[in-house]
Each structure stands twice: as C-alpha cells, then as structure tokens.
DSSP file (Angstrom, degrees, kcal/mol; ACC not computed):
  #  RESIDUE AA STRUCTURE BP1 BP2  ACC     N-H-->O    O-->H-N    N-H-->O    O-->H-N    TCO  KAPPA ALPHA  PHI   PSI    X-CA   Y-CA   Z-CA
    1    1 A X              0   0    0      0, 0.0     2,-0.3     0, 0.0     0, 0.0   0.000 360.0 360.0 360.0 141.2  -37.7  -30.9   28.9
    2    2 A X        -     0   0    0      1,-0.1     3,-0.1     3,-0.0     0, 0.0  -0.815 360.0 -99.6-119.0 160.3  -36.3  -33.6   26.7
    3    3 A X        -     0   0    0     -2,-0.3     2,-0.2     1,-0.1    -1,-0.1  -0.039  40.8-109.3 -67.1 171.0  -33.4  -35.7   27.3
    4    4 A X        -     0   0    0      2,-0.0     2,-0.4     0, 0.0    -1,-0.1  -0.503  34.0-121.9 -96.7 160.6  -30.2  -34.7   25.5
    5    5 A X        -     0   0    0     -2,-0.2     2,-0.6    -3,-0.1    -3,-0.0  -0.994  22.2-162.4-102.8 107.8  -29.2  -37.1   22.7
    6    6 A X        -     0   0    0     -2,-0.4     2,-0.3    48,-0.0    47,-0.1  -0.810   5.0-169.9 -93.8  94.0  -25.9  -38.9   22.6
    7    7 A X        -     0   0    0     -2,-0.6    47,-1.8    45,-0.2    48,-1.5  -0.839   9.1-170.3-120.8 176.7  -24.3  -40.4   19.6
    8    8 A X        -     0   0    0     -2,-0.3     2,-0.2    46,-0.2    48,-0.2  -0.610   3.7-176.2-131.0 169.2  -21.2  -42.8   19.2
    9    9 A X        -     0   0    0     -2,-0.3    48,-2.5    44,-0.1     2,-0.1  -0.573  16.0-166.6-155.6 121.1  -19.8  -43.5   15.5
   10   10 A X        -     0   0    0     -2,-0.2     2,-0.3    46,-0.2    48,-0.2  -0.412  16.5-179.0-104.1-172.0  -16.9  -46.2   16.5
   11   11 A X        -     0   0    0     -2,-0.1    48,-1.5    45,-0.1     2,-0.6  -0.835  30.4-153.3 176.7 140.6  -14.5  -46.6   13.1
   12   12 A X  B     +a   59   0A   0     -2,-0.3    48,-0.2    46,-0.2    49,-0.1  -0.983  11.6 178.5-134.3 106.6  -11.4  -48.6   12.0
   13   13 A X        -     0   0    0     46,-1.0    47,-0.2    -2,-0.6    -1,-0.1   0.456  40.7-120.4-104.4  23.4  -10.4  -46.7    9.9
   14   14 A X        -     0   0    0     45,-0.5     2,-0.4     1,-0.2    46,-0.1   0.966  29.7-109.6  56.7 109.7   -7.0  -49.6    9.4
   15   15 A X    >>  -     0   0    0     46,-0.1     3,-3.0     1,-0.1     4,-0.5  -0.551  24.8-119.0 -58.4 110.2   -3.8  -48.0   10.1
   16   16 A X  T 34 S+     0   0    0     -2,-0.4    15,-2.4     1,-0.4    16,-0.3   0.517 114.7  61.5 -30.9 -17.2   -1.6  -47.5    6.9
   17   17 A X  T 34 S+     0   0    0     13,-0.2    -1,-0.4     1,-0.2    -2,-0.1   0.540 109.4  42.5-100.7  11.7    0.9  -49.5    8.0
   18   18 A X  T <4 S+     0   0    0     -3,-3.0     2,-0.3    42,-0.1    -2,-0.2   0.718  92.5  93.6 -67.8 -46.4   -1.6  -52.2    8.1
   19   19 A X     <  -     0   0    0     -4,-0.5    11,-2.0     1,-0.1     2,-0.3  -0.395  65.4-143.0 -77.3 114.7   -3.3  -51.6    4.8
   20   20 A X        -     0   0    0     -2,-0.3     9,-0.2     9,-0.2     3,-0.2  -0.504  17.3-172.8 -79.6 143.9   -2.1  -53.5    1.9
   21   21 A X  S    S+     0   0    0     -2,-0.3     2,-0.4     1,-0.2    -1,-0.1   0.867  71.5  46.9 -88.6 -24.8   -1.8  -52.2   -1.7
   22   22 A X  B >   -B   25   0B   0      3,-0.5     3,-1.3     6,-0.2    -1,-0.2  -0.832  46.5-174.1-125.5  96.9   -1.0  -55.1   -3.4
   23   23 A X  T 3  S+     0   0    0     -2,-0.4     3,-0.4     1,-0.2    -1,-0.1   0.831 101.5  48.3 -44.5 -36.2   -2.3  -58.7   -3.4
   24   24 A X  T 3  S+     0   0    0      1,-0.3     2,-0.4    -3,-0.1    -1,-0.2   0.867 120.3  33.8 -58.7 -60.7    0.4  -59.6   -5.6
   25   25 A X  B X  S-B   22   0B   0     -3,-1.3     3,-1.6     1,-0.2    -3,-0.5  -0.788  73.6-173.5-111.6  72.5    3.0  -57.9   -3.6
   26   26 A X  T 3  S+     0   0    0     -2,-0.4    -1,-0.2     1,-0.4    -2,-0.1   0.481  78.9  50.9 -76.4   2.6    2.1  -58.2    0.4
   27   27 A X  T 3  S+     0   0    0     -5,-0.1    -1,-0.4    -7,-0.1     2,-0.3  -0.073  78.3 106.6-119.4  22.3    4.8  -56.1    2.1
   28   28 A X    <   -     0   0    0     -3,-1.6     2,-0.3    -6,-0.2    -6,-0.2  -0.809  64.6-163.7 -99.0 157.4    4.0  -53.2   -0.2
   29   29 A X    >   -     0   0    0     -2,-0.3     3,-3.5    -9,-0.2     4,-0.3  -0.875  37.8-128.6-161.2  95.8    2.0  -50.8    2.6
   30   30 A X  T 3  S+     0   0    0    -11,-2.0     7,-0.9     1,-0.4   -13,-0.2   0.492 105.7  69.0 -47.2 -33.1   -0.1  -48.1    2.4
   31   31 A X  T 3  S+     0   0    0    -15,-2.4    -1,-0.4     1,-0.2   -14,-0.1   0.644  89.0  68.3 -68.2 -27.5    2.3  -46.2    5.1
   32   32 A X  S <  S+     0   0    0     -3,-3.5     2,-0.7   -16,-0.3    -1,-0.2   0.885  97.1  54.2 -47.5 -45.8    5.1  -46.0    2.3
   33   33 A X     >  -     0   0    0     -4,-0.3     4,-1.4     1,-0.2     3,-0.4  -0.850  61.3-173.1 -97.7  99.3    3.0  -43.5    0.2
   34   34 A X  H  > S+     0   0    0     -2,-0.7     4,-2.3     1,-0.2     5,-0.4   0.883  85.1  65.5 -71.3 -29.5    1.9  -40.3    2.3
   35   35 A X  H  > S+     0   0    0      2,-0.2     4,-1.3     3,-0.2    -1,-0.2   0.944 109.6  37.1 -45.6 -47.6   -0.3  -39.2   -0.9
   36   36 A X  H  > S+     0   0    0     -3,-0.4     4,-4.1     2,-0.2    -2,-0.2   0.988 117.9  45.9 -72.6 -62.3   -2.6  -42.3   -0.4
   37   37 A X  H  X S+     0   0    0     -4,-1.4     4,-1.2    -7,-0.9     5,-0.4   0.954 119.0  51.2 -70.9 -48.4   -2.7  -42.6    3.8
   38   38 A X  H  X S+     0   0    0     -4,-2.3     4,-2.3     1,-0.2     5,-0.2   0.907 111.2  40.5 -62.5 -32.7   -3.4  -38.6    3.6
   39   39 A X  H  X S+     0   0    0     -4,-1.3     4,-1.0    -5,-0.4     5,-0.3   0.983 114.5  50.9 -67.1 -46.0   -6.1  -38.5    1.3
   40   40 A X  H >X S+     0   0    0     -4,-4.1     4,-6.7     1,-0.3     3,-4.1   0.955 119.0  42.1 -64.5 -54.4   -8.0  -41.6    2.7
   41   41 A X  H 3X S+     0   0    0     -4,-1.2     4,-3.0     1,-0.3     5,-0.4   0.787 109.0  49.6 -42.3 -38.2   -7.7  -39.9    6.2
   42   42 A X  H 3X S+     0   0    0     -4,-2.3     4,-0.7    -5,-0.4    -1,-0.3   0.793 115.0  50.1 -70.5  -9.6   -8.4  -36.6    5.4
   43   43 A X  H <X S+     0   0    0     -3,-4.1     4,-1.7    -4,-1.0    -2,-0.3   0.957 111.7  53.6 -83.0 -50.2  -11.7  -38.6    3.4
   44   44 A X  H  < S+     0   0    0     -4,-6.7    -2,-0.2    -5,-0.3    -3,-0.2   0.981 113.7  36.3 -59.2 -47.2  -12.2  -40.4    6.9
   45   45 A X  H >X S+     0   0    0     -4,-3.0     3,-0.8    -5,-0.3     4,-0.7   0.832 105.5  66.7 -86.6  -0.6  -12.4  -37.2    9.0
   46   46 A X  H 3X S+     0   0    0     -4,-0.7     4,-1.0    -5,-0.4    -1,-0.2   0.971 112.6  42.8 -56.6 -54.5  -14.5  -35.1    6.1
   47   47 A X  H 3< S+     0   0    0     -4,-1.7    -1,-0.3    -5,-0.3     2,-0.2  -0.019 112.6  47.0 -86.3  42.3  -17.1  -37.8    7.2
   48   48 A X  H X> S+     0   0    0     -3,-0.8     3,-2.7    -2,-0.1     4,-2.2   0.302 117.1  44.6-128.3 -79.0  -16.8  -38.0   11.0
   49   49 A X  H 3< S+     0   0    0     -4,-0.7    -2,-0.2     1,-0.3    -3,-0.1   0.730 109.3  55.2 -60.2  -7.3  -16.9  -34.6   11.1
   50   50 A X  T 3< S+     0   0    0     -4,-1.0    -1,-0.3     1,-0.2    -3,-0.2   0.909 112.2  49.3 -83.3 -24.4  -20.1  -34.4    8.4
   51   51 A X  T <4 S-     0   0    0     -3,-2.7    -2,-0.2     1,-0.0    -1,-0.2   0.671  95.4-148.9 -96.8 -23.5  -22.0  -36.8   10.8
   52   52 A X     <  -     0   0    0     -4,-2.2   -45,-0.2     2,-0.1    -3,-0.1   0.680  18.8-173.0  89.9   4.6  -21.4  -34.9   13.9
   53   53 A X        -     0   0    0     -5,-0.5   -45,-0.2     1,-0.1   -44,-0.1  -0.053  28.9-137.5 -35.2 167.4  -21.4  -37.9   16.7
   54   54 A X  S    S+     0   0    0    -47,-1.8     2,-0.2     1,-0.2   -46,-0.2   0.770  97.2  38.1 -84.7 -36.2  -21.2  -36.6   20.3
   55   55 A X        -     0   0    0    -48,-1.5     2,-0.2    26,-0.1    -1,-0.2  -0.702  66.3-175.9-146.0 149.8  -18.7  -39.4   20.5
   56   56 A X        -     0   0    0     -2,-0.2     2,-0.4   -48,-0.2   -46,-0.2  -0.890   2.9-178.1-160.0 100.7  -16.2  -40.7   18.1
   57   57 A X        -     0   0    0    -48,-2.5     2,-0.3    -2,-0.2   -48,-0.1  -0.897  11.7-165.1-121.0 148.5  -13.8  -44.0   18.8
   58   58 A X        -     0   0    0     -2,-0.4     2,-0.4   -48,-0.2     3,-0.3  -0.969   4.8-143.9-138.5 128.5  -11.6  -44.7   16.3
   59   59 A X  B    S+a   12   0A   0    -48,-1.5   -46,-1.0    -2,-0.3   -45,-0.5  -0.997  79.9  11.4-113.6 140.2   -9.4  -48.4   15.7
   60   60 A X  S    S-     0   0    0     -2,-0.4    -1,-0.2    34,-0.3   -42,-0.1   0.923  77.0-173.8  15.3  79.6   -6.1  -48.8   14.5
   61   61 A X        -     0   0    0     33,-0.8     2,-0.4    -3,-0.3     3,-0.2  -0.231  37.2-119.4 -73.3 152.8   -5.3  -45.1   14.9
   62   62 A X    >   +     0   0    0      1,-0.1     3,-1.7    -2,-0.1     7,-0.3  -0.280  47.3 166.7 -99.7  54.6   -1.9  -44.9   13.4
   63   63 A X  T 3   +     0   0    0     -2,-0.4    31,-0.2     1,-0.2     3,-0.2   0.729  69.5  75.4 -35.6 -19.7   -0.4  -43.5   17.1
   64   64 A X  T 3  S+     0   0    0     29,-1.4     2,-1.1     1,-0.2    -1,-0.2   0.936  89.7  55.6 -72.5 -53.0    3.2  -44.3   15.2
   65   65 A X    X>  -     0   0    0     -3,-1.7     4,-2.4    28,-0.2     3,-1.9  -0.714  60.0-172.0-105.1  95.7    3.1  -41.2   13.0
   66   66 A X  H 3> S+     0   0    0     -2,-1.1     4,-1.4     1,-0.3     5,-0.2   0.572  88.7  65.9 -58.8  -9.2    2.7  -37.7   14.5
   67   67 A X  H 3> S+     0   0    0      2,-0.2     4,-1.9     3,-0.1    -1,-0.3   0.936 113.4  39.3 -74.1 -49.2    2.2  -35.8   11.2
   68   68 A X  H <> S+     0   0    0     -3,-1.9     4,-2.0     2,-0.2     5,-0.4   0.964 120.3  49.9 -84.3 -51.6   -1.5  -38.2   11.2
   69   69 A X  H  X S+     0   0    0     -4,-2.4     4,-1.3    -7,-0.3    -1,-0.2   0.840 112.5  41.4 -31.3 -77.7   -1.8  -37.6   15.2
   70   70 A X  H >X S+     0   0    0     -4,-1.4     4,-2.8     2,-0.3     3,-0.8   0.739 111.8  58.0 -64.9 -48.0   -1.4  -34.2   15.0
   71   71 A X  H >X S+     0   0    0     -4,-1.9     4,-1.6     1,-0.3     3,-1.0   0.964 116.3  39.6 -28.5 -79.3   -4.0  -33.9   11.4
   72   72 A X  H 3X S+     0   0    0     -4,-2.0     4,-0.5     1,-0.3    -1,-0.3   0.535 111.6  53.8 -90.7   9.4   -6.6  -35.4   13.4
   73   73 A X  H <X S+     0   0    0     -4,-1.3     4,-1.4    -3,-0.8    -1,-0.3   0.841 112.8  40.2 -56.6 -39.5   -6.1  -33.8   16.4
   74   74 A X  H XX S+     0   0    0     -4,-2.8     4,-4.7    -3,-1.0     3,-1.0   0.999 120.7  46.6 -63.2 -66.9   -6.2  -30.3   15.2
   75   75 A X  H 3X S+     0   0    0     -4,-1.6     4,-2.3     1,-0.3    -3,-0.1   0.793 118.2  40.8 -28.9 -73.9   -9.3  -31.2   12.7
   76   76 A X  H 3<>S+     0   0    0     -4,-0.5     5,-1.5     2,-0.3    -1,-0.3   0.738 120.0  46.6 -64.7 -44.1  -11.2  -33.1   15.4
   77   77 A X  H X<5S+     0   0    0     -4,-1.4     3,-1.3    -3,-1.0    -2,-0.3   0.908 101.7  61.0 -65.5 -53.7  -10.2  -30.1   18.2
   78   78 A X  H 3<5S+     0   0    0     -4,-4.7    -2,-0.3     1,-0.3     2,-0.2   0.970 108.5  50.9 -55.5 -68.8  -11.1  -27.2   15.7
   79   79 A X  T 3<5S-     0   0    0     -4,-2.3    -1,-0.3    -5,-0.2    -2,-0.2   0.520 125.5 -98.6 -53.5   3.7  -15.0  -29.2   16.2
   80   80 A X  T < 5S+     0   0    0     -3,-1.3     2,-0.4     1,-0.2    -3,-0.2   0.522  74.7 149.8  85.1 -11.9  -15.0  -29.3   19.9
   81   81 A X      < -     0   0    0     -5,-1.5    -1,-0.2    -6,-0.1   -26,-0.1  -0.556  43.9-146.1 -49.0 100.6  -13.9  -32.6   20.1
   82   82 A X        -     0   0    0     -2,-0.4     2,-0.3     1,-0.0    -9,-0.0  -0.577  31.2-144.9 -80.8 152.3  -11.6  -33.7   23.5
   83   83 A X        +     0   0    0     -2,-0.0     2,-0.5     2,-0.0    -1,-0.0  -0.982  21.6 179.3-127.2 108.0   -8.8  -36.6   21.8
   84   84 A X        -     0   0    0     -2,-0.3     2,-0.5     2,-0.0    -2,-0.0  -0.910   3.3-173.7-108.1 130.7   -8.0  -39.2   23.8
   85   85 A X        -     0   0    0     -2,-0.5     2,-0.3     1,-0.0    -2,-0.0  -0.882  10.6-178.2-123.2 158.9   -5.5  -42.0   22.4
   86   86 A X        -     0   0    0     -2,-0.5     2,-0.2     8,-0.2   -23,-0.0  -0.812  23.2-140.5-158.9  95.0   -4.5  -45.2   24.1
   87   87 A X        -     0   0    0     -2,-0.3     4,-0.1   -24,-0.1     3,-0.1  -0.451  24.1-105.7 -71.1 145.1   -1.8  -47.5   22.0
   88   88 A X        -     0   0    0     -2,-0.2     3,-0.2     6,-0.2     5,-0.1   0.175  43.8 -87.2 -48.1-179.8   -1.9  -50.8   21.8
   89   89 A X  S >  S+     0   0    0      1,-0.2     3,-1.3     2,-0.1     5,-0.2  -0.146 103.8  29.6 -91.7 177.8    0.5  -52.9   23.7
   90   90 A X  T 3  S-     0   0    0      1,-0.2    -1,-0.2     2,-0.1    -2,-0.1   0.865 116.7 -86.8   0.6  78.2    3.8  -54.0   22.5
   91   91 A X  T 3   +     0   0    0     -3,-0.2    -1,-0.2     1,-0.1    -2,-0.1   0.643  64.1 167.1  -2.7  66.2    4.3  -51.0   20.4
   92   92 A X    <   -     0   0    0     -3,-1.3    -1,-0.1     1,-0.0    -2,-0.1   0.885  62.6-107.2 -40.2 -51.6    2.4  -52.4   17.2
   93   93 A X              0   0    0     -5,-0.1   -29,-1.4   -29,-0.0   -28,-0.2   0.134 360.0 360.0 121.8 -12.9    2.5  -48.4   15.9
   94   94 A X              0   0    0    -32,-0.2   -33,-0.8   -31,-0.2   -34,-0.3   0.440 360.0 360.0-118.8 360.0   -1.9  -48.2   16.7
C-alpha cells in the first residue's frame, strides 16, 4: 500500500490594505479599489485551487473585510477545504 501524499502551498497573498499602488503617492491602498483587491484575489484562489494542495496557509489574509472572508471561504469550501483563520494581534485588519 503506499503512503498517502500530503502537500502544503503556504502564500502571502499581502492584504489590500497593505498593498500599495503608488510609489509616488504612499497612502493610496489597494483596499480603496474593490475592482483591483477582487480581481487579484479571485487570480490568487483560481491558482490554489488549480494546484490542489492538501493544505493551504495563507498570510495577511484580509480578516478585516467580510465580503473577501466570505469569497474565499465559499470558493475554498465548495473544494473540500476546512477554513480556519486566526487574526493577528492588535487588530491590524489580517
């Protein structure tokens, strides 16, 4: 019988309200524009889910915005995926 196979893919996939748009302009924030933080997320889980890990860890999850929670819960649940989140400490927003 062979052993089962186990894979991880960890991922930062840098929380919009992290991600800057503009050198120019640093407070401009990727969390302002939901057209930009939804497309790159929906781009991030298109590839999670195309690579199939058994395991999936994710960093600077945007916990802050339940519209993104709820996206990659469903997405990630619809695969078979149990979601566990744990925000950082003094409520950064990931």
């Amino acid at each position: 019988m062979a052993d089962p196979c186990i894979s991880c893919t960890t991922f930062n996939i840098l929380a919009p309200i992290y991600k800057r748009l503009d050198k120019e302009n640093q407070s401009s924030r990727e969390s302002e524009y939901k057209a930009y933080w939804l497309s790159r997320n929906q781009s991030i889980l298109d590839r999670l889910l195309y690579d199939r890990s058994s395991i999936i860890c994710l960093q600077e999850f945007w916990v802050g915005n339940e519209e993104l929670v709820d996206i990659y819960e469903n997405r990630l649940g619809d695969a078979g995926y149990i979601n566990f989140k744990l925000a950082r400490t003094n409520n950064r927003g990931d």
